[in-house]
C-alpha positions in Angstrom: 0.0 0.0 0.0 1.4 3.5 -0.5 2.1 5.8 2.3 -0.4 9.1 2.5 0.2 12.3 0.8 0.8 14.7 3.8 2.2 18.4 3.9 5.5 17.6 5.9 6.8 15.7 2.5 5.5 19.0 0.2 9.4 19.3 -1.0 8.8 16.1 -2.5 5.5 16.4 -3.9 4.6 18.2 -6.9 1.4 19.1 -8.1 0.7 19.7 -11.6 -2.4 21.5 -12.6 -3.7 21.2 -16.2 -0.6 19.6 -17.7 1.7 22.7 -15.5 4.2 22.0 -12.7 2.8 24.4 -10.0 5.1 26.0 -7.3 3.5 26.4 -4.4 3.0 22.1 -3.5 0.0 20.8 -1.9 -0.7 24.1 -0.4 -2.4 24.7 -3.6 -5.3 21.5 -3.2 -6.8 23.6 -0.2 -8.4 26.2 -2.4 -10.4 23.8 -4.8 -13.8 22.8 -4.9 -14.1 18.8 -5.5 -17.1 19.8 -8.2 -14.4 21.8 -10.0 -11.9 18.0 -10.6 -12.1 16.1 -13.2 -9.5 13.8 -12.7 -6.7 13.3 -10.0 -4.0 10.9 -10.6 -0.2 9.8 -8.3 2.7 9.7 -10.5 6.1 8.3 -8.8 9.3 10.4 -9.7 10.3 8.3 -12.8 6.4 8.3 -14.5 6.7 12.2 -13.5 10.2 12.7 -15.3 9.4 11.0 -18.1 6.2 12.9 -18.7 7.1 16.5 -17.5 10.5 16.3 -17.8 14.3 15.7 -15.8 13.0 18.1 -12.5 10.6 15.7 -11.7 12.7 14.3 -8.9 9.5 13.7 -6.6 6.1 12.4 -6.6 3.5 14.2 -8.6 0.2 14.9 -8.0 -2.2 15.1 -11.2 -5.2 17.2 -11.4 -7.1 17.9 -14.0 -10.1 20.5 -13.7 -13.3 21.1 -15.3 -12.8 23.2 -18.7 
């Protein structure tokens, strides 16, 4: 089983938002509505580099909104 997402690890979390690496970590989730996701999706470091590029040295949460 995989270990929680929590805000003490946000150095090595990432969360990209609509296909953009976003600065400011899991901070960020706490100002979305759950209507406004579409999609939410874990990708471990070496899915993450591979689709976002070689600064994906960390975990990387997904989420994709509501266009």
């Amino acid at each position: 089983s995989r270990p929680p997402l929590s805000s003490q690890g946000s150095q090595s979390i990432v969360v990209v938002l609509d296909g953009v690496p976003q600065e400011a970590g899991l901070e960020l989730l706490h100002g979305f509505r759950v209507g406004d996701v579409e999609e939410v999706r874990r990708l471990n470091a070496r899915d993450a580099t591979t689709r976002f590029g070689t600064n994906m040295t960390a975990v990387a949460v997904v989420i994709v909104t509501k266009h």
